[in-house]
C-alpha positions as MATLAB code, in Angstrom:
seq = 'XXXXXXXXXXXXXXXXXXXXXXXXXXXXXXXXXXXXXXXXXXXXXXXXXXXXXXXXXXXXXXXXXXXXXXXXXXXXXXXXXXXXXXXXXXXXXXXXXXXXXXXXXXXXXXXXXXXXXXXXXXXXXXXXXXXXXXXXXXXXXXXXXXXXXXXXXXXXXXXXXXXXXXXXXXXXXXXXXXXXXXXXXXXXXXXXXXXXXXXXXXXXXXXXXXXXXXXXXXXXXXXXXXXXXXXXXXXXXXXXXXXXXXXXXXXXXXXXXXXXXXXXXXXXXXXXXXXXXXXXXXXXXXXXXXXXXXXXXXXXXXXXXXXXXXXXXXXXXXXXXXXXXXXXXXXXXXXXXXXXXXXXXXXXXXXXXXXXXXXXXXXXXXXXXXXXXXXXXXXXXXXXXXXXXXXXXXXXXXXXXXXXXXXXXXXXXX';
ca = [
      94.209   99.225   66.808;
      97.681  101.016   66.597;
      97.884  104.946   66.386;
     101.089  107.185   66.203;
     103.801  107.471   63.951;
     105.051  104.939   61.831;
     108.284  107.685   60.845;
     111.288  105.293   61.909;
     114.091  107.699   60.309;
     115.445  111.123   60.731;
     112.062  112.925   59.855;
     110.960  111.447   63.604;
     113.827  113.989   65.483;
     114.135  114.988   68.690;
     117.090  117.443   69.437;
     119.437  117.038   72.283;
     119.783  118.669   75.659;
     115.913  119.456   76.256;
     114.367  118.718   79.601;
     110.427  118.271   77.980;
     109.955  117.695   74.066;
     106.474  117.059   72.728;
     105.664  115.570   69.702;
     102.452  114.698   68.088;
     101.366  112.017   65.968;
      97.689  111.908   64.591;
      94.523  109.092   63.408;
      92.841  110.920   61.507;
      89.189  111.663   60.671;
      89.957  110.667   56.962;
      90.515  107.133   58.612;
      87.868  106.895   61.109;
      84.969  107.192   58.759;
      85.585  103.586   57.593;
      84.151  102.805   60.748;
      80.651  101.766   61.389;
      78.119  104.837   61.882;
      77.183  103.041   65.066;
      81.006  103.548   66.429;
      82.933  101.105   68.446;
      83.669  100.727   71.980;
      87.427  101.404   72.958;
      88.401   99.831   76.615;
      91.670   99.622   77.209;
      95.092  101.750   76.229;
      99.136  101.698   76.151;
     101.315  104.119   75.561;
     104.896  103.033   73.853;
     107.899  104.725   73.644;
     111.533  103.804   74.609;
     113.851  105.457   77.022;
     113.709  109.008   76.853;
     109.610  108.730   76.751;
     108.230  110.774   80.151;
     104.481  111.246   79.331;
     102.065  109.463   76.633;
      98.496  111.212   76.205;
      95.983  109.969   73.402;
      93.808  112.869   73.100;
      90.206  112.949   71.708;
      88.477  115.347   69.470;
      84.862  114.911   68.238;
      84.828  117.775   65.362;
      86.067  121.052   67.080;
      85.318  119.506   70.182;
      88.052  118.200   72.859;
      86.686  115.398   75.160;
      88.642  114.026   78.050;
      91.744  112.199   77.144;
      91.261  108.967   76.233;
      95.063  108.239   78.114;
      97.015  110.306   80.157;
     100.203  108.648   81.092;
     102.158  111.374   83.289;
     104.735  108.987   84.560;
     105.935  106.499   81.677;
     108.804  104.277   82.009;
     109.978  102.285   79.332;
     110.807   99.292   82.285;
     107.011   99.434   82.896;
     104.691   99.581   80.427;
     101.300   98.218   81.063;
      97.915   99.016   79.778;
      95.160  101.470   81.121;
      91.524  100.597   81.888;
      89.006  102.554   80.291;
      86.257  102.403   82.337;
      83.713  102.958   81.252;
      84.362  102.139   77.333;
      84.429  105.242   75.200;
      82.315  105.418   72.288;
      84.301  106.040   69.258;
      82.597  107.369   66.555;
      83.170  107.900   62.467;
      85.089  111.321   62.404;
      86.428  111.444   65.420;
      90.047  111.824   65.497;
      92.779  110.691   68.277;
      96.411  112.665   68.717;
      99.055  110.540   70.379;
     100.918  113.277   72.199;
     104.266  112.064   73.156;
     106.963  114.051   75.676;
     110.827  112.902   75.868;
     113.632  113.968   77.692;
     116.763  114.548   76.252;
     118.532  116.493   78.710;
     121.952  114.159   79.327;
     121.662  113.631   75.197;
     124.463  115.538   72.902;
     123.050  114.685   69.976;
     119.963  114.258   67.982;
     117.776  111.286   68.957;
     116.046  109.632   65.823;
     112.952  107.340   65.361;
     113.650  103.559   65.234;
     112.833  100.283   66.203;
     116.134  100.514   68.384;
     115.714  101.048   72.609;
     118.167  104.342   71.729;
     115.875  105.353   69.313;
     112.644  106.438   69.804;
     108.896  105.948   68.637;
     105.579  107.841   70.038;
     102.616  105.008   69.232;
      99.893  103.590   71.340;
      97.492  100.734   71.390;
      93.826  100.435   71.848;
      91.333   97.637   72.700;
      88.214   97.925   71.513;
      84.593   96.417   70.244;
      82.917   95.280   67.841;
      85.420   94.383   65.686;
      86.115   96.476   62.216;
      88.354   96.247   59.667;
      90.486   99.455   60.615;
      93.759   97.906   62.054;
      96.125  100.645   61.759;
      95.468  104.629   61.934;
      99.020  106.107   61.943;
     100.689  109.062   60.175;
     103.960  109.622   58.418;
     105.246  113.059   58.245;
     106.109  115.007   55.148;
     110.350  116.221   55.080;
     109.138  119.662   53.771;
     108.133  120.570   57.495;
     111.460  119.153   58.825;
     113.551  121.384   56.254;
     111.920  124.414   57.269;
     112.129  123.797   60.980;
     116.040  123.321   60.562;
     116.707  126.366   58.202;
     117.446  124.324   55.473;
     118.996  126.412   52.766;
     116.669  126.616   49.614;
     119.425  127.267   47.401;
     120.436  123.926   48.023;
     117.644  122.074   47.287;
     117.613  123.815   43.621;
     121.224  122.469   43.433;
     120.601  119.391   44.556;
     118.157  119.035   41.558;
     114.380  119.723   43.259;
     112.310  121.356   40.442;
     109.345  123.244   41.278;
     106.011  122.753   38.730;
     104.415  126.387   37.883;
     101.986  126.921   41.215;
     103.972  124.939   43.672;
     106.888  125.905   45.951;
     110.308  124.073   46.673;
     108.868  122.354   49.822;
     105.761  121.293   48.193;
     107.902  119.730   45.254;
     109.418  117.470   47.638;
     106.645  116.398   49.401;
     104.821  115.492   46.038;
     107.896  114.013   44.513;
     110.264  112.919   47.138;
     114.300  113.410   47.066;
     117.431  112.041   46.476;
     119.010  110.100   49.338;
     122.172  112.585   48.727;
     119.989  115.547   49.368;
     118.247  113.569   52.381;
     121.629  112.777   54.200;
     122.637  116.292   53.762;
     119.392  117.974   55.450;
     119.990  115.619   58.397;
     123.859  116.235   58.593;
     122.046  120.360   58.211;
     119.865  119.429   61.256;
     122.577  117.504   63.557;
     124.731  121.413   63.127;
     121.698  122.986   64.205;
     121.868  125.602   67.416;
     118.944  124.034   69.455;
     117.884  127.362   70.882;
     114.616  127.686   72.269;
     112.956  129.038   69.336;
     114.469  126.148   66.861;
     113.096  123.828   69.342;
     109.736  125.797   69.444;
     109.645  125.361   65.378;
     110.255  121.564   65.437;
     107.775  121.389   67.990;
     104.879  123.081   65.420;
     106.541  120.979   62.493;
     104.935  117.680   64.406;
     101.818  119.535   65.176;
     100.617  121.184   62.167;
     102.119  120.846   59.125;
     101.043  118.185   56.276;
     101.676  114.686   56.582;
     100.508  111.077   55.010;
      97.985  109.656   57.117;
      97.905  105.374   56.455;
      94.544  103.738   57.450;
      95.452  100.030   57.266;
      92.201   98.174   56.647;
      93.140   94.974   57.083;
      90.664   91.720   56.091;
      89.318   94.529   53.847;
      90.408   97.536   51.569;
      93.938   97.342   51.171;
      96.095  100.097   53.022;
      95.360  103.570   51.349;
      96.953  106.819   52.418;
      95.307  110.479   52.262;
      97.130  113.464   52.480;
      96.032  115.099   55.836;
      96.481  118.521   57.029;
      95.589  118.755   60.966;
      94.355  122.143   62.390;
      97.268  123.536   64.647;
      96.953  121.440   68.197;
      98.597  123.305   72.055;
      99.988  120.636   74.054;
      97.896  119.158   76.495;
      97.285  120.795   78.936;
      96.769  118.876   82.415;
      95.028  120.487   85.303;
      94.448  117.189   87.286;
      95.676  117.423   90.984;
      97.118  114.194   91.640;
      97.377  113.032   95.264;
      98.711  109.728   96.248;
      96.459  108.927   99.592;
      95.861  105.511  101.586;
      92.249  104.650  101.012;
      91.003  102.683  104.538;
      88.515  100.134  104.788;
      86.120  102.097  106.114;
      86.950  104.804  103.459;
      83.522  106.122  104.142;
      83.599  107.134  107.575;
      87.624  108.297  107.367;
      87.641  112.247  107.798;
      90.035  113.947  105.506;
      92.557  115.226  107.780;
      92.495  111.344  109.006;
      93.388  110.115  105.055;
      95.714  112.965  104.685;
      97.376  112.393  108.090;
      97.566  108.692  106.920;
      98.618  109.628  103.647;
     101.989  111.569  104.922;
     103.079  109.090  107.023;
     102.411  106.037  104.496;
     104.509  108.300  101.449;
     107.502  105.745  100.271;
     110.260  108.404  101.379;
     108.977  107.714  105.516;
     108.361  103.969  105.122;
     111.974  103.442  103.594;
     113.309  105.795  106.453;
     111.778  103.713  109.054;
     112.431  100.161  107.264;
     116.363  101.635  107.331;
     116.082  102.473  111.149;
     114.351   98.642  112.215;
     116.935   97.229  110.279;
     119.855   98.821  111.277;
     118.661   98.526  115.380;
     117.828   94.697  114.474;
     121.575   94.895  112.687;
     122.836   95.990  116.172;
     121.184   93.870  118.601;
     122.162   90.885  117.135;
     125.760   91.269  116.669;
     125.087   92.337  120.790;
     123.650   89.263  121.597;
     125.804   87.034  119.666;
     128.932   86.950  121.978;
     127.362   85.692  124.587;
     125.667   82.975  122.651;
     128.436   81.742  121.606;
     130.025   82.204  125.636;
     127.477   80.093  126.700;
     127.550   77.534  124.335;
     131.370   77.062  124.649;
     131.041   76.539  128.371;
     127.942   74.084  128.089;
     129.185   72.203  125.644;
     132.216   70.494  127.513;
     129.620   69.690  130.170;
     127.443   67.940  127.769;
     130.254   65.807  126.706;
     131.411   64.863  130.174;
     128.149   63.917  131.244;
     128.038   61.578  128.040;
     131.609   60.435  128.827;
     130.556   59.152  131.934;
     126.757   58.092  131.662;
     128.628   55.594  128.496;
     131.241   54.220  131.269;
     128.178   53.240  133.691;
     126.442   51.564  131.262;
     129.863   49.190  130.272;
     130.010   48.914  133.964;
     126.800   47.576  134.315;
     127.470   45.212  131.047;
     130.475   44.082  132.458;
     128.903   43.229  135.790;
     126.318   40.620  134.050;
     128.787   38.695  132.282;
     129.768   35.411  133.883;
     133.111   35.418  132.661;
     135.754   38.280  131.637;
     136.240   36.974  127.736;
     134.484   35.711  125.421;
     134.906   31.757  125.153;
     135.040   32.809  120.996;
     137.992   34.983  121.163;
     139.826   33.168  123.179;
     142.410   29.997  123.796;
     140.228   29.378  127.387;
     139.213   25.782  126.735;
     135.799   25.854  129.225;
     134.019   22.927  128.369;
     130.396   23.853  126.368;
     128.044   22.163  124.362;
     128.740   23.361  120.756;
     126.627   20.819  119.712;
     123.244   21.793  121.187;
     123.923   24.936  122.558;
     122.291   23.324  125.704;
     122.981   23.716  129.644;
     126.810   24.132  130.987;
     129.160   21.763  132.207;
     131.099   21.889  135.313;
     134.838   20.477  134.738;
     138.604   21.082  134.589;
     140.503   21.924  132.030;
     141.157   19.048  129.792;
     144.871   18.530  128.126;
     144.534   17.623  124.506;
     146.998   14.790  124.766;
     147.459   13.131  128.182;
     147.542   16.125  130.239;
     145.792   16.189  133.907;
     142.909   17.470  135.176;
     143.359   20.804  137.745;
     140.559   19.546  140.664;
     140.593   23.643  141.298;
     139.424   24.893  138.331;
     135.787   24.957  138.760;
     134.297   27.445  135.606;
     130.719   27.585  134.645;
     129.977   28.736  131.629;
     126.973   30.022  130.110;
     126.028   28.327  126.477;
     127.313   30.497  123.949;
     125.874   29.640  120.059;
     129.297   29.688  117.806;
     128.907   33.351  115.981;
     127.164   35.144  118.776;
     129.050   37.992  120.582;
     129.485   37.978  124.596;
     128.245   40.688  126.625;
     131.810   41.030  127.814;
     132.675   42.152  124.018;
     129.562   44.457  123.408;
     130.819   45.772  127.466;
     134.508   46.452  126.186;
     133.018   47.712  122.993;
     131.082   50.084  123.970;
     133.156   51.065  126.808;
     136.070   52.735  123.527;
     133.399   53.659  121.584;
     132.190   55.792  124.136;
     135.709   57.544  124.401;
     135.718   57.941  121.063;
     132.670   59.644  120.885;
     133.359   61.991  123.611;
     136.748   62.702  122.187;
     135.158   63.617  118.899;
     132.531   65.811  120.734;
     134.701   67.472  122.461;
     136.923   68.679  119.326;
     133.656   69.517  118.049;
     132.841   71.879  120.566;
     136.335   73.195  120.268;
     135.977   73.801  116.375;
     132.257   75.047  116.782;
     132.908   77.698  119.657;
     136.400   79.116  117.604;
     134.966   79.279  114.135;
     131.794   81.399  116.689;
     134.325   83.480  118.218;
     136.588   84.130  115.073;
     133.702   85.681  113.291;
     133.698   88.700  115.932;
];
């Protein structure tokens, strides 16, 4: 169900420069005894307004009777609006009426703020959860402009020029409410109100204008009766008045055997001012130790580095070494002109003879080379010996530049 006001024009006006405005927007009874004689159950609230809103309060009278508020919002920010438990539900009952007290702050404002569906305008409405369901949707009012041209001085001389008749029994003010106006008269009283001195008092009289004086109260009744409106005129309501002491305190565990001066020692050094002090101090001491410590990291790891690529330099030589040393012959019979007699055919043993001339050359009786069978394709250990024994350079060539690149882009940071 939506309460508040539905005035989105210059009749909802807040003036400028004014560190707490309250306004007031009312359900009234006149609505409220559409509802069942049983009541409903209302369990959950929100307060809306836009940026200037400080403090929403829905307010609950049964007949001359205040109870407890039904919200009370002290801290509203348009960035965070979420709804309020009502726990337990409140029985709502026909007659009962709800004011939706809104407060703004206009205080860096230079000019009248006006009611809208813009974020710089502003609204005062809430919204209430509630069971079983009814067929009252809507309880809002609409203020009458013959409260608003009073509040601002309005000249009454200019109404009568601007054509506002008054019927035998019923004043100027009254004529417009019961008949409306022209928009030319309307822009004027709002050009009237934007030259008004905001003094203390004229604030004072706008303030009363949205507490007490007549307006249109709209019970939407939807699924049902059509919306109807009935002239309302509220009995003069104080702002609320709010005696709560509110203390923000760190509830323990073991909140039942906690002293007081043990949650109120807990609660002053848990307040959000102290724990962003000391989350500034860790960081800036965490800030400084490791920009400390970082130097000589990267010290250390420029002078082990070379080390580690040394010892790989030379740990990749043995192991060619080694290679080398199990190979019967220095070359491999592939990549070569060497003409070592093998069995290409079966791969089999190895022969032992001289070097044969392709065309009646001799026979060297010195040249005595066994060979081991080699499969045409395969590589020679001698190969994978000399290949390993540059790609081992290579790699510790290309650590080492590494290190070099590593340790100055370390050092250049500092």
């Amino acid at each position: 169900m939506m309460m508040g006001s539905t005035n989105l024009n210059e009749l909802f006006l807040i003036p400028p420069g004014v560190d707490q405005f309250t306004m007031r927007a009312q359900c009234s009874d006149l609505c409220t005894d559409t509802i069942p004689v049983e009541g409903v159950y209302i369990f959950s609230g929100l307060s809306h307004m836009h940026t200037r809103g400080r403090i929403g309060v829905a307010r609950h009278f049964r007949g001359d009777e205040e109870l407890p508020p039904l919200m009370n919002n002290r801290n509203f920010d348009f960035n965070y609006q979420t709804a309020t438990d009502i726990s337990p539900p409140r029985k709502f009952l026909p007659g009962d009426r709800i004011v939706i007290e809104c407060t703004y702050s206009t205080a860096d404002d230079t000019e009248i703020i006006s009611g809208g569906e813009g974020t710089m305008n502003e609204m005062c409405l809430a919204f209430f959860d509630y069971y079983p369901k009814t067929n009252l949707s809507s309880c809002v009012s609409y203020y009458m402009p013959s409260g608003l041209i009073n509040a601002v001085r309005y000249p009454p001389a200019k109404l009568i020029e601007a054509g506002v008749v008054a019927q035998p029994g019923e004043t100027l003010l009254e004529a417009v409410d019961n008949r409306g106006m022209s928009l030319p008269l309307y822009y004027d009283i709002i050009a009237h109100a934007k030259r008004t001195s905001w003094t203390s008092s004229a604030v004072r009289r706008l303030e009363d204008y949205y507490s007490s004086k007549s307006y249109v109260a709209f019970c939407d009744m939807s699924g049902g009766t059509p919306l109807f409106t009935l002239q309302d005129k509220p009995r003069f309501v104080e702002p609320f008045q709010d005696t709560s002491d509110y203390q923000c305190v760190h509830v323990w565990n073991n909140a039942s055997t906690a002293t007081e001066s043990t949650v109120t020692a807990a609660a002053s050094t848990l307040s959000p001012d102290i724990i962003a002090t000391t989350f500034k101090a860790t960081l800036a001491t965490v800030a400084t130790t490791f920009q400390a410590t970082l130097p000589t990291v990267a010290t250390t790891f420029q002078a082990t580095l070379p080390t580690v690529a040394t010892t790989f330099q030379a740990t990749l030589a043995t192991v060619a070494s080694a290679a080398t040393e199990r190979a019967t012959i220095g070359v491999d019979p592939l990549l070569t002109t060497t003409t070592a007699q093998k069995n290409v055919t079966t791969g089999s043993e190895a022969t032992t003879a001289g070097v044969n001339a392709t065309a009646g050359g001799s026979t060297d009786p010195t040249v005595s080379v066994q060979t081991t069978p080699v499969v045409i394709g395969q590589s020679s250990t001698t190969a994978v010996a000399v290949n390993a024994t540059e790609t081992g350079a290579a790699v510790a060539v290309g650590l080492s530049v590494f290190v070099a690149v590593v340790s100055a882009l370390v050092l250049a940071s500092y």
